[in-house]
Each structure stands twice: as structure tokens, then as C-alpha cells.
N, C-alpha and C positions, 0 to 999 in steps of 0.2 A: 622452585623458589622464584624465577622470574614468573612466571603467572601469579604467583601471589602478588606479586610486588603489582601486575599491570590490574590484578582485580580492586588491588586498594585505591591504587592511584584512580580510578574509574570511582570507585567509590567515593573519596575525596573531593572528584569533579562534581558529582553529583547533591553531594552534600553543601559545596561552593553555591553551586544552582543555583538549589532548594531557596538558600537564606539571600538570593536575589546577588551574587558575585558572580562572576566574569570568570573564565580560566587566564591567570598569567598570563599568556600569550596574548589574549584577545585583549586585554583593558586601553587604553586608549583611542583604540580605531574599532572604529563599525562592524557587522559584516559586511557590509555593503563595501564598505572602504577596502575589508581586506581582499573579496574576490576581484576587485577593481585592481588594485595593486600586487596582485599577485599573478594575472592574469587567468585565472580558473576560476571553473565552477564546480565545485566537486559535487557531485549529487551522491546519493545511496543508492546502490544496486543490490538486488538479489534474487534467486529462484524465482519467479512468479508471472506469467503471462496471463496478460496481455502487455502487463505495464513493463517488465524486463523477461530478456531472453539469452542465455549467452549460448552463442554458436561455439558447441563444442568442439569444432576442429580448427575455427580459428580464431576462438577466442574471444569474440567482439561480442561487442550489446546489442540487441534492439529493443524496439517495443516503444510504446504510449509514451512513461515516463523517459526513454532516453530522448524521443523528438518535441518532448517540452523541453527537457535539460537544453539539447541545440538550438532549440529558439531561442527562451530566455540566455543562455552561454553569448549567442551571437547580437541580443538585444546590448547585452552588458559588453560588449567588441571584447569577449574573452574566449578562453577554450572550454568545452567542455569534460569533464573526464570523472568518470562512474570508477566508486571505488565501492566493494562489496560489505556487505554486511546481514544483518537479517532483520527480520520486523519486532523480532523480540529485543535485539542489541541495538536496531538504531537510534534510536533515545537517548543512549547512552555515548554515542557514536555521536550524536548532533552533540551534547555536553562537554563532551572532550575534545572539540575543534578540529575531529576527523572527517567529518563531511560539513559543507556549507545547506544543502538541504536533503530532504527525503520528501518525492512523490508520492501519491498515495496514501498519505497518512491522515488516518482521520481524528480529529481536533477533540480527543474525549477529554470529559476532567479531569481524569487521571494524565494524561501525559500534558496538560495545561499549566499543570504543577512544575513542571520540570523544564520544559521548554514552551516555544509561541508558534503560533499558527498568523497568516496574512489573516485580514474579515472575507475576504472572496471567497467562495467554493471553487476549488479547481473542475470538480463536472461532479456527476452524480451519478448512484448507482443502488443496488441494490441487494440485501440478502436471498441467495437461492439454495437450491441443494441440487447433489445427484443422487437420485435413487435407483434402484434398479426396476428393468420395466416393468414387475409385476406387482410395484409397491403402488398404490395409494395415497399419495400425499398432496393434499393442495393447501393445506392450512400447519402453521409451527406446532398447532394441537396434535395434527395425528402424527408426529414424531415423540411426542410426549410419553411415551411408553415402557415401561418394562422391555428388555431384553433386546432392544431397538442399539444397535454401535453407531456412534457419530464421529465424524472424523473431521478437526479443523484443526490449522494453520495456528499454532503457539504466538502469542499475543497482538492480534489482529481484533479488531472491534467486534468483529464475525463470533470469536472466542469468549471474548463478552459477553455478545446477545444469546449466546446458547446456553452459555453454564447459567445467567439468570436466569435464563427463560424456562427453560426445560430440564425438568426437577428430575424425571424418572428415569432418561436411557443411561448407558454408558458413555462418556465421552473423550475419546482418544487425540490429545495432542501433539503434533506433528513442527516439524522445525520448519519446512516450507509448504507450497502448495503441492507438489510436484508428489510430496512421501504420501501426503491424504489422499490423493488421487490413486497412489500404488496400492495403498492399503485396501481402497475400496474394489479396484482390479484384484486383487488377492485376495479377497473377500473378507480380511479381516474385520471389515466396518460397513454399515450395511449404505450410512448417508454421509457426503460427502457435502458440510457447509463451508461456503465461500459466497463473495461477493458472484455476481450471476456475468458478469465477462469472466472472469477466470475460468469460472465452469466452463461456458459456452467455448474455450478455447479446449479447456481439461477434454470436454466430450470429442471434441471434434477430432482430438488425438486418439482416443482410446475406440471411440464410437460401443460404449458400453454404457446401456443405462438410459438415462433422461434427465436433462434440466429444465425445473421448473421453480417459478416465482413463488414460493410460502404465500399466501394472506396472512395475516394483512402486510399488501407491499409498503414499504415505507421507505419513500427516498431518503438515499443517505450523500450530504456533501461529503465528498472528500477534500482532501486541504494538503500543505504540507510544513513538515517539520523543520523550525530554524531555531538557533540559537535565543535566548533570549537577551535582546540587548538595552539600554537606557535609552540611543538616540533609535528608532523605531524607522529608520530613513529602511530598511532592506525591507522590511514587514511591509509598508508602504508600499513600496514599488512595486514588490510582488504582489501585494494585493490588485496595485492597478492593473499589470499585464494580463493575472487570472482573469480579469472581469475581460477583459479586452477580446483573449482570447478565445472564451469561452463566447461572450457574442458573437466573432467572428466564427465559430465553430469547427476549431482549430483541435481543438482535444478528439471530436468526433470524426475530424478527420484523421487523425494519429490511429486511432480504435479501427475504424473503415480498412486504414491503408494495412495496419497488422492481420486483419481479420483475411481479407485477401490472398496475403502471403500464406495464410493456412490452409487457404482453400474453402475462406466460408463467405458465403453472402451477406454481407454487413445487414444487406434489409430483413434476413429470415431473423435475426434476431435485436432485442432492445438495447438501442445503444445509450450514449452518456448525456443526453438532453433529455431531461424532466417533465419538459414540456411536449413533449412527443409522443411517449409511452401513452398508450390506448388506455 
């Protein structure tokens, strides 16, 4: 019965949304005003490296997305503090005034509807896959196949571009990045699509396989998820720090510095500046 009651209530927020309303709680201050006054930043965390990481024995975060969360956290003189969720529920999670944002989200139409994105790109990236080393693949075509298993990350843009794209394989979806990874390890699934840092993290654990960039590559901004508000003062600001940061090359050093700690050469592979990539 309580689950019913917390899926309505979610529906309700969402429906609120939709027709351009505020949750109860939110209507007269910003979010700008409320993280200010409340002194947090709540971000969205979940499964997925490079951007989040939780050290299973003690518990804490790291990764990409939490050393943007402490920058902007300490830009805004608040705290920051990662509360979890998934890429499928965070939408829903930005709607009901459970987190203030989600990194990594990228600004499709579909979730435009529902909540706002800053105009900045927070960095850029790109679709790749893991295949295994005997496969074949340099183009989304030769995935295009009968009897071919693909394996991505449940409602991620990655998830989008596959089921449009490629009419023939099978394709299996997963709650985070970490299960498509297993799957592919256990042979369940023969490719494993995700944006190409994930991978390059996924491989470097597993050391099974090979990532490589599909043709045609197509940089993808990423952005992130906020509530939608009337006075646009939080959308703003954040837009200015993205650009800020990402001139300053502050994201690519967040990416550098995790890559590092896993033991990979940030130069052997394509990092988050557009402009670099050969």
C-alpha cells in the first residue's frame, strides 16, 4: 500500500510538471534560493563510472560528477551531498524536489517536457561499444544484425540511439552500467553500448574485449537535469559556471584525475573536449 501511495504521489508531481506547476513545497522560492537557504546541493548519484563511484566499504562517492557537484556546492558556500537514484528514476526524482540536480544528463526532448536543462554543455562525449575481440565493428551498421545481443543502461540517450537505430539485433536492458558490463562478461550479450568513458572505465576493470568509437562519431553534449522553474535565476548560473568550467578544463580534469585512480593513461584514450578528438 505505501508504494502505491509513493508511485501516485510521483505521478501527481509529474503530472503538476507537465502542465508548467511547481511542487507545494517549491512555489514561492527558486531553486537557486532553496539550495542557498538550505545550505545543500543535493546532486543525483548512481552506479556508473566515471561520473559516480561508491566505495563499497566505505560507503563514499567519487567520480566526475561528484568533483563538479564540490565545485559548484563550494561556488554556491554550501555542502554538497549525493543522494542515489538511477538514470531511469532521476526525472522523476528532479520533479518531486528530491535532488536539486543530476549530472550527466543529457537534454533530449523527451525529458525537456518534464524538466530544464542550463544552455551550456557541461563536456562532450561520445557513443561506443564493447565487443569482443573477434568481432568486427567499426560502423552502427555492422551491429545491425540478426542474432547480434546488445546490452545498454535502461533509459540513458545511449538507449534511445540504439533501439532507433538498429532494427535487427536483440536488445537487452539493464538498470545500470555495471549489470550490462556483467552481462557482456557472462556472455549473455555479445555488445555492450554506452557512452565511450564508461566503457574505457568498464574495459579497464574487466580487461575483456575492446572499445571502439561506431562511425559515424557524433559528439554528444551532455547537460544536467533541474527542476523547472519561472524565475530561471538557478538555470542561469549554472549555465554560466558550465561554460566557465569547461573553458577552464575543469571537467577533463575531474575525467584525467578518476582515470588515474584506475590505472589508465588519460592520454591512451578520448577524453571530454570536442575539440581535441583527432
Amino acid at each position: 500500500m505505501t508504494r502505491r501511495r509513493d508511485v501516485l504521489a510521483l505521478g501527481l508531481v509529474s503530472a503538476a510538471t507537465a502542465a508548467g506547476l511547481r511542487p507545494v513545497g517549491a512555489q514561492g522560492r527558486t531553486s537557486l534560493d532553496r539550495v542557498k537557504q538550505s545550505g545543500k546541493l543535493r546532486i543525483g548519484v548512481t552506479s556508473a563510472e566515471p561520473w559516480f563511484f561508491k566505495d563499497p566499504m566505505a560507503g563514499t562517492w567519487s567520480g566526475v560528477g561528484i568533483d563538479l557537484g564540490t565545485q559548484l556546492a563550494s561556488d554556491l558556500g554550501v555542502a554538497m551531498v549525493p543522494v542515489e537514484t538511477s538514470w531511469a528514476n532521476c526525472v522523476a526524482a528532479i520533479q518531486a524536489d528530491q535532488i536539486d540536480v543530476m549530472f550527466v544528463l543529457d537534454p533530449t526532448e523527451e525529458r525537456r517536457k518534464a524538466i530544464d536543462f542550463p544552455d551550456s554543455p557541461l563536456f562532450y562525449y561520445a557513443a561506443g561499444a564493447l565487443v569482443r575481440p573477434d568481432q568486427a565493428a567499426t560502423s552502427w551498421s555492422d551491429l545491425d544484425k540478426p542474432g547480434i545481443r546488445i546490452g545498454v543502461t535502461l533509459g540513458t540517450s545511449v538507449d534511445r540511439t540504439v533501439t532507433e537505430t538498429l532494427k535487427s539485433p536483440s536488445i537487452s536492458r539493464f538498470s545500470n552500467n555495471d549489470e550490462a558490463v556483467a552481462a557482456f562478461a557472462a556472455k549473455r550479450v555479445d555488445v555492450v553500448a554506452q557512452f565511450h568513458p564508461a566503457l574505457v572505465v568498464q574495459y579497464a576493470r574487466l580487461k575483456l574485449g575492446k572499445v571502439v568509437l561506431l562511425k559515424p562519431v557524433n559528439p554528444v553534449a551532455t547537460s544536467a537535469g533541474i527542476r523547472r522553474d519561472a524565475d530561471p535565476a538557478f538555470k542561469v548560473w549554472l549555465g554560466e559556471r558550465f561554460a566557465a568550467l569547461y573553458a577552464a578544463g575543469k571537467p577533463q580534469e575531474y575525467f584525467a584525475k578518476y582515470l588515474q585512480a584506475r590505472g589508465i593513461d588519460p592520454a591512451t584514450v578520448p577524453g571530454l573536449v570536442r575539440e581535441k578528438w583527432a
